[in-house]
N, C-alpha and C positions, 0 to 999 in steps of 0.2 A: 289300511287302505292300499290298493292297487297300485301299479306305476305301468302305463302304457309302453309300451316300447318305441321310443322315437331319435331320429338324429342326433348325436349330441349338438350339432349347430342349433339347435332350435330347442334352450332350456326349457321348461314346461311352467307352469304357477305355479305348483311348491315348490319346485328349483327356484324361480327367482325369490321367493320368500326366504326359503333356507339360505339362499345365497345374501338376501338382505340384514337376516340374522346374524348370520357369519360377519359380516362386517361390521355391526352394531357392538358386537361381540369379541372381535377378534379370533373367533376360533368357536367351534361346537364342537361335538363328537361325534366321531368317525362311527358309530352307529345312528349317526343322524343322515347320514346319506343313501339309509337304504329305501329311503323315501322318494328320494329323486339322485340314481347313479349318473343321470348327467352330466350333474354337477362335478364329479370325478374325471368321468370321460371326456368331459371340455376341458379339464382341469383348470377351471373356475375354484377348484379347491383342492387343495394338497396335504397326505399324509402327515402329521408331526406327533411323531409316537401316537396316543391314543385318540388323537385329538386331529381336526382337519383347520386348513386356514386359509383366508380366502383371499385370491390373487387382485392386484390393486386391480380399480375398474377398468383405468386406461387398459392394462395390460390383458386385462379379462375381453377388452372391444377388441384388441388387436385377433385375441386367439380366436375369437368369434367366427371375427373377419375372414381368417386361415381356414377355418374349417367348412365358410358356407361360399368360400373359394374353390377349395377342392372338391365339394360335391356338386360345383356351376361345372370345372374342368373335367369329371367324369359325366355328365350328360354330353358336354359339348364332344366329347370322345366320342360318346354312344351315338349322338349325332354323326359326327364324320363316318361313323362306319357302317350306318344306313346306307348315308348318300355314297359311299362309295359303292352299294351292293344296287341299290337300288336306281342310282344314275336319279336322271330329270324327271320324275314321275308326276310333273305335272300336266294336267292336258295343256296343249300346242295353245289352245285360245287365252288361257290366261285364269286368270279369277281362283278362287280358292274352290279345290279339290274335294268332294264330296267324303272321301277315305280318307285317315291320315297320309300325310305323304312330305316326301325331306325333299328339296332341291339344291345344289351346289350352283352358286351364281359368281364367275369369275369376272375382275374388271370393276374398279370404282363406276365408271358409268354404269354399267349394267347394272351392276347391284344398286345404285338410286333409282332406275329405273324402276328396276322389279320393286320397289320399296315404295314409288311414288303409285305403281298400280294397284298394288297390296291395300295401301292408305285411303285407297277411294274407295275400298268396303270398311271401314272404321267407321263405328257408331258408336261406338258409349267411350271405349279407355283407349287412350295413350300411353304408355310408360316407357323413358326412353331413358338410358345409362351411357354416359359419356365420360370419358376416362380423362381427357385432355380438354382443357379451355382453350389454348389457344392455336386456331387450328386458322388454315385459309381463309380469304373472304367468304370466297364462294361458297363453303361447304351452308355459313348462316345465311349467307344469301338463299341460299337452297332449302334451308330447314328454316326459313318465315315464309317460303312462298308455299310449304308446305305446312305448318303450323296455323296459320289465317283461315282456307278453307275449311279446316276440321273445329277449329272455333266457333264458326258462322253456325255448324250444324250442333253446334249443342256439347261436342267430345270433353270429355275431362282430360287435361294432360299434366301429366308428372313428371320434370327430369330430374336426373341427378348429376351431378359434375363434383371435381375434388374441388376443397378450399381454393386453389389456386387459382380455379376462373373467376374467380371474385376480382384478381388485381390485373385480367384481358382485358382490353380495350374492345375486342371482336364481339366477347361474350355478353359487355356491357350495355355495346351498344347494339346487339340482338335484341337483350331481354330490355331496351328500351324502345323496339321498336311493336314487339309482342307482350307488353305489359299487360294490355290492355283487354285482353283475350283472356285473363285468366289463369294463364301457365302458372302452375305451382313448380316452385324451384330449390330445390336442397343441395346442402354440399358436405363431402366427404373429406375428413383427414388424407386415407388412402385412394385411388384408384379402384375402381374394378371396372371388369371386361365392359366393351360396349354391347348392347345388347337395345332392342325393339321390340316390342312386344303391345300385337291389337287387339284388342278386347280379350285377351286372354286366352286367345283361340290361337293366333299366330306369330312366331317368332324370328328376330333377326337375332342372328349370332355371328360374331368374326368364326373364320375358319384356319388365320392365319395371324400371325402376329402385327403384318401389317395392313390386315384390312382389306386386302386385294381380293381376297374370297371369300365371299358370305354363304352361309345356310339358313334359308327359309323352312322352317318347322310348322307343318298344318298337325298338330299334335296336340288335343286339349290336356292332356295330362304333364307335358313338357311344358307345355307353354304356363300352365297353373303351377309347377315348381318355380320354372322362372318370374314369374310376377310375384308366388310366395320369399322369394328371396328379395325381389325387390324392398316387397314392402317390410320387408325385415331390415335392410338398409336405410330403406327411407325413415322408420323412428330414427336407429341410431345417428341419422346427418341433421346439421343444423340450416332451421327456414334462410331463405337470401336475408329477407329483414334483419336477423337478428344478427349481433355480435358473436365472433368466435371467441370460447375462452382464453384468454393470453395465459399460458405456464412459463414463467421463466426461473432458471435455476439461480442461487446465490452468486452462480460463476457465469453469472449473464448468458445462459445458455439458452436459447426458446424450447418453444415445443416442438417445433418442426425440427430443429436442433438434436432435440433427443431423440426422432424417433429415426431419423438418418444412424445415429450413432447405434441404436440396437439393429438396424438393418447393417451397417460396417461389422459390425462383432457378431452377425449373423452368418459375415464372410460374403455377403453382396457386394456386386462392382457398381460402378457408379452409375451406370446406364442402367440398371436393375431397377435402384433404388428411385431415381429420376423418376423412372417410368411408373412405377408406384404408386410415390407421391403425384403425379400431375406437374412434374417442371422438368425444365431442361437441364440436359447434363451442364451447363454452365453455372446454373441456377444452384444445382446440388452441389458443384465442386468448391462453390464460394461457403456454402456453410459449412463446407468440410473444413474449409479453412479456418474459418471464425471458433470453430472445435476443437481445432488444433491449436490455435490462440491461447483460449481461452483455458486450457489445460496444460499450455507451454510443451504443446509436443515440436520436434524439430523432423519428423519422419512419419506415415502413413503409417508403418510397423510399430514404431513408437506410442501412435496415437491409438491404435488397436490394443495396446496393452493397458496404456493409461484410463482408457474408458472401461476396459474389463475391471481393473481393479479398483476404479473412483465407484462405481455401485453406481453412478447414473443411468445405466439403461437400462434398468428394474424402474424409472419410475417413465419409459419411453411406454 
């Protein structure tokens, strides 16, 4: 049987079965991967002499994660270098462009603006990706007075947010005041970029790290990778309802615990890492500490060694 040629971020159904196998197993054979090379090239599975073996799940979602990271950052590239050739091509009145066409929107204002004009052609989807829980009043002041109307008319909407907006007061008391509309809500271990996306026709994307300038994408084929990535996120995050699974190690270490530790052994600073996960650098620096604790290191340097050779961050 054939094998399609597709991204590795996006295993195929005999990859996930071989990859299911693999782990039932402990290992198949390296002629079993000519079925699905994905599997290889995500490196979901590794050489061991004749034999392949498959990378634990956690670490298998991280690398996922990496890779449908990097092919969000080569469109949003390909976007900036549109809008930079192409400048404002939308018409002066507004409303969405009959052609494909990218625009550069500079200025938090602005960019709610163009965002709250954009939203009043929204009929059927929402999908929205928020990197940080806890963010100003006003920004959820802003996005319930925006969320209500598109309820009233019928819109489906989806966000995502990291684990972390679960323990916001901002977040909490947003999504108690839009419960009732419907909003479906998931959350992430890690971060990713924020992103907008309306009925699948049109897109928000940062253009800058911190938000100050957005690109508007009238691109159905952009905008259908990014809602396909969405929803590639959206399984792997867990419903608001439900509990997140607790990991803690025998040396009392969490899971959030570990996965700071392979982003340190990765050579990440701490603002990196923060940013990542969805918490503040104060937030990060205290588990760093509890790490250090709890491995009896007395030094930063120290603690980078002792987590490389304690094997803990093979199971981040």
């Amino acid at each position: 049987m054939g094998h399609s040629p597709h991204p590795a971020s996006r295993i195929c159904t005999t990859g996930r079965k071989l990859y299911a196998q693999a782990l039932r197993a402990g290992s198949i054979a390296a002629t079993g991967s000519e079925a699905a090379p994905c599997l290889v090239e995500s490196g979901l599975l590794r050489r061991d002499g004749d034999r392949l073996v498959p990378a634990p799940p956690t670490e298998a979602m991280g690398q996922l994660f990496a890779l449908v990271t990097k092919e969000i950052g080569g469109y949003r590239d390909l976007a900036l270098t549109l809008a930079g050739s192409v400048g404002q091509s939308a018409p002066s009145g507004g409303g969405t462009a009959a052609e494909p066409s990218v625009m550069l929107w500079e200025g938090k204002e602005q960019i709610d603006a163009e965002l709250v004009r954009a939203l009043q052609g929204c009929a059927d989807e929402l999908l929205t990706a928020q990197p940080m829980g806890n963010r100003p009043a006003w920004v959820y002041e802003a996005a319930v007075q925006r969320v209500l109307p598109l309820a009233e008319r019928g819109v489906r909407i989806r966000s995502l947010y990291s684990h972390t907006a679960r323990h916001t007061t901002q977040t909490l008391d947003y999504l108690a005041r839009v419960g009732h509309t419907g909003l479906e809500v998931r959350t992430l271990a890690e971060n990713i970029e924020r992103t907008i996306i309306i009925d699948r026709e049109v897109a928000f994307i940062p253009a800058q790290a911190d938000n100050a300038v957005a690109i508007e994408v009238h691109h159905r084929g952009v905008a259908w990778y990014l809602a396909a990535t969405f929803d590639h996120f959206w399984h792997l995050a867990t419903p608001w309802g439900e509990d997140i699974a607790a990991q803690v190690t025998p040396e009392g270490i969490t899971g959030v615990q570990l996965k700071i530790a392979r982003l340190l052994v990765e050579g990440h600073l701490d603002e990196a890492i923060a940013r990542r996960l969805g918490m503040n650098v104060r937030t990060c620096r205290a588990h760093i500490a509890r790490l250090g604790a709890a491995l009896g290191s007395d030094s930063r340097v120290q603690l980078g060694f002792l987590l490389a050779r304690s094997g803990i961050v093979d199971e981040a």
